[in-house]
C-alpha positions as CSV (number, residue, x, y, z in Angstrom):
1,X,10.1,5.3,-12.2
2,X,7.4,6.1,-14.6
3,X,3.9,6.1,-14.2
4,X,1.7,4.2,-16.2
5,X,-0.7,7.6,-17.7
6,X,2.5,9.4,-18.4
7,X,4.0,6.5,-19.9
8,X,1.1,6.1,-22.2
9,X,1.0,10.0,-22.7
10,X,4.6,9.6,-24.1
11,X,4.0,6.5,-26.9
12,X,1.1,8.9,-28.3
13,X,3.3,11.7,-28.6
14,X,5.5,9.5,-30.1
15,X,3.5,7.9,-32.2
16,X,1.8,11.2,-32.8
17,X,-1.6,9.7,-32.0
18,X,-4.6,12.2,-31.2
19,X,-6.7,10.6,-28.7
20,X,-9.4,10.3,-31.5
21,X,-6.7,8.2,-33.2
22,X,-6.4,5.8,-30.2
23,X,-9.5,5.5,-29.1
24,X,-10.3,4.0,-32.4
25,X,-7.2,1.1,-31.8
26,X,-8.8,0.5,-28.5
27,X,-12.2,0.4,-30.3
28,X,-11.3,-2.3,-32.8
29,X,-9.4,-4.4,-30.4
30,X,-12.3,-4.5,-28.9
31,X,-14.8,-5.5,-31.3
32,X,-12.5,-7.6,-32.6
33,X,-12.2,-9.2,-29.3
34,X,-15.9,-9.8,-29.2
35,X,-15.9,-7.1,-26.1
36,X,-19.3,-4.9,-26.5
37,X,-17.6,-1.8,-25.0
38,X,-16.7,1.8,-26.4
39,X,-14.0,4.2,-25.6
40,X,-14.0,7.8,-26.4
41,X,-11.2,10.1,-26.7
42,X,-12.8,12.5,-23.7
43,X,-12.7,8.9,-21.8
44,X,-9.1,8.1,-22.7
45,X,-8.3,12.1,-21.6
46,X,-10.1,10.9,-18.0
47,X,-7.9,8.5,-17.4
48,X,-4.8,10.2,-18.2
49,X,-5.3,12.7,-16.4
50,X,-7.2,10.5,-13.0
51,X,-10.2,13.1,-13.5
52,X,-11.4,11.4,-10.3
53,X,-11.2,8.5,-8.1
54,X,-13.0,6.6,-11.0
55,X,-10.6,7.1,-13.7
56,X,-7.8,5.2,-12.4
57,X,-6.3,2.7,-14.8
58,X,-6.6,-0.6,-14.0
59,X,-5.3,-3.9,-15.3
60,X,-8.4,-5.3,-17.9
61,X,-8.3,-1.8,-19.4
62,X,-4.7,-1.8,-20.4
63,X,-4.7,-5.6,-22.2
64,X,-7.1,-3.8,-24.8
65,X,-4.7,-0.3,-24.3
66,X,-1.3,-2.1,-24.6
67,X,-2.4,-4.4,-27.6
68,X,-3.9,-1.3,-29.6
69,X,-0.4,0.7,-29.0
70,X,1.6,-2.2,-29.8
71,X,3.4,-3.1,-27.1
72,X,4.3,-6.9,-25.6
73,X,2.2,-8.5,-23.2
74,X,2.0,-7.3,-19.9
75,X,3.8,-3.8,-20.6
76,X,1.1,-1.6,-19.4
77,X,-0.5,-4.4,-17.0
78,X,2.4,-4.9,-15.1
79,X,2.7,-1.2,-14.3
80,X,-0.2,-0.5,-11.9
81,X,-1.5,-3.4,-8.9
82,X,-2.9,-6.6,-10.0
83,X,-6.1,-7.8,-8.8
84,X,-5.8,-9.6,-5.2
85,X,-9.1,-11.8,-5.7
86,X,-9.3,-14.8,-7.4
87,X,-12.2,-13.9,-9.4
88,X,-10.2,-11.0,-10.2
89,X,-7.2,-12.6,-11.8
90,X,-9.7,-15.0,-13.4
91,X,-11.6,-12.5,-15.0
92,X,-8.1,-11.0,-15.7
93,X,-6.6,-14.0,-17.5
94,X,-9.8,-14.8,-19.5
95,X,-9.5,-11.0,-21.3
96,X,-6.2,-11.4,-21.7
97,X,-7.2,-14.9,-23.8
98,X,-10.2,-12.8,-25.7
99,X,-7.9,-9.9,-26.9
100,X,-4.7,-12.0,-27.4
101,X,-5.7,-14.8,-29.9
């Protein structure tokens, strides 16, 4: 089975996206989600690539990633582990609410 980064790494080269390109999707999903936030293409490269033990994607990154590539709810999400806490899935469900209306 895929991994999430590479399966991300693959809609960019098929949409033939730099990562300029979709860090400025993520960017306006974000403002127009109200989220104060910026990503940057070195940021996006990061986490492609798990620079480090801090650029691991997680679930409340990929709403914004999957809705500025395009894909259905929950594509990217339900790749990598949800969040086990309650406040986690809480504060998981109300971003999903902000960046899908």
């Amino acid at each position: 089975m895929i991994n999430v980064n590479d399966y991300i790494k693959t809609l960019l080269k098929k949409k033939k996206w730099t990562l300029q390109q979709f860090s400025d999707e993520i960017n306006k999903v974000k403002e127009e989600s109200g989220l104060l936030t910026k990503t940057t293409p070195q940021n996006i490269s990061n986490f492609l690539n798990q620079t480090d033990d801090k650029h691991i994607l997680r679930p409340k990154q990929l709403v914004t990633w999957e809705k500025a590539l395009g894909l259905p709810y929950d594509t990217l999400v339900n790749m990598v582990e949800l969040p086990k806490s309650k406040n986690g899935i809480k504060e998981l469900e109300e971003l999903k609410r902000k960046v899908r209306k």
